[in-house]
C-alpha positions, -999 to +999 in steps of 0.1 A: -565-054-149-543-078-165-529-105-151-488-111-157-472-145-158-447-149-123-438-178-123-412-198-150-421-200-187-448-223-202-440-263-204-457-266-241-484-294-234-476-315-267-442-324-270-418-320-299-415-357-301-455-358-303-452-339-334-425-359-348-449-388-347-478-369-358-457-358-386-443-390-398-407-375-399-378-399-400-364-405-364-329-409-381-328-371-393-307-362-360-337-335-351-327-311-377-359-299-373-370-298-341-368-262-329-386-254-356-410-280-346-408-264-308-417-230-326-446-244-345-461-262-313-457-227-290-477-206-320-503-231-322-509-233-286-510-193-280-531-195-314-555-216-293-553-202-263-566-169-275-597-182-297-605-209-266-596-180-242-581-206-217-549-213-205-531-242-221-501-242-197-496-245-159-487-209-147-492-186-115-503-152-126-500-122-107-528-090-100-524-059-092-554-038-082-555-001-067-594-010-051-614-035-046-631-047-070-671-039-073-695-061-056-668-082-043-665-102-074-637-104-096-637-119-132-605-131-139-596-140-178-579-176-169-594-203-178-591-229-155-587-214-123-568-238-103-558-219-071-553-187-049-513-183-042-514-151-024-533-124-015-517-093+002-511-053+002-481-039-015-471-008+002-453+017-013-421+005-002-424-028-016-432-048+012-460-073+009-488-077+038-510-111+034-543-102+038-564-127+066-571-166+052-607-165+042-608-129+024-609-138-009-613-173-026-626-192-060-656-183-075-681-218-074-669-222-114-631-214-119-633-235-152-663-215-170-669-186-149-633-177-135-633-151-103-623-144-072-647-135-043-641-111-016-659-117+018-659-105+057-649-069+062-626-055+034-595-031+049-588+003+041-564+000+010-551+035+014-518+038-007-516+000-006-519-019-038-538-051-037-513-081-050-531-113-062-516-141-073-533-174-092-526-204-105-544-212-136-542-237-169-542-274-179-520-298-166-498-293-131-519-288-103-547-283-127-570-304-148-552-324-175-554-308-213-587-320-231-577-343-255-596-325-286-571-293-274-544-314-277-554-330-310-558-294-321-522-282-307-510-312-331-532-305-361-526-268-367-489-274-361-490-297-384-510-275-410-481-246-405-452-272-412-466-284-439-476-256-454-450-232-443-443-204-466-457-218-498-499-208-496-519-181-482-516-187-438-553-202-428-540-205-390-562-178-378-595-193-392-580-228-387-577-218-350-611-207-345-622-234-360-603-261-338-612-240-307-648-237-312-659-266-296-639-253-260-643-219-265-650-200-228-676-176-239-685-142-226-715-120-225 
């Protein structure tokens, strides 16, 4: 099970400007840099994203399941939950049926312990797919962006433009490194 991104491409949480300042750079340069900047900020955040494993970014994320899931409890790799979108059976046709409000809903800890639960009497699935659809991440609906994950958005972008193509790249061990203190661990 993996869950795909549905809904509009990420909003990075630290703006380009952000960096700018962080930076230092002259505000008078006419932004020569800036999508390079914009390209620094969206590696550092999917760098921290995958050592914190949590989302960074407001998104709905869709999941596709051909049974139900064991014990009625499904894990989920998105950190923080936020909120069930939409539950439902995809037939083979394509048409979507939402399953009854109550069926499945947040496990008591979408923020370290992300899943779904499934209660009450499950339907047959029979050539149905089960559709899910979450909302997870900082910011949005969600919880705002700590600020030592922001700090660390800043600071390895920072490390990369400064030191971009002229030493060995550190990023991966300078991304464990910031993300240590938020990292979602698993057993």
């Amino acid at each position: 099970m993996t869950p795909i991104r549905a809904a509009t491409p990420p909003v990075e949480p630290v703006s380009v400007t952000d960096l700018r300042l962080y930076l230092r750079l002259d505000p008078d340069d006419g932004g020569v840099e800036d999508a390079l900047l914009g390209q620094l900020l969206a590696g550092a955040r999917a760098s921290l994203e995958r050592e914190a494993r949590r989302v960074l970014v407001p998104g709905r994320y869709r999941i596709a399941l051909l049974g139900w899931p064991r014990e009625n409890w499904l894990p989920l790799p998105l950190s923080p939950l936020v909120g069930l979108v939409r539950a439902g059976l995809a037939a083979p046709d394509g048409s979507v049926a939402d399953l009854p409000a109550g069926l499945v809903r947040l496990g008591p800890d979408p923020v370290e312990a992300p899943a779904l639960c499934f209660t009450g009497p499950l339907p047959d699935l029979g050539a149905a797919t089960l559709v899910i659809e979450v909302a997870a991440g900082y910011g949005g609906d969600g919880p705002p962006l700590p600020d030592d994950l922001r700090l660390a958005i800043l600071r390895l972008a920072a490390a990369r433009y400064e030191h971009r193509g002229d030493e060995p790249d550190d990023s991966p061990a300078d991304a464990r490194r910031l993300a240590a203190p938020a990292r979602r661990l698993r057993l």
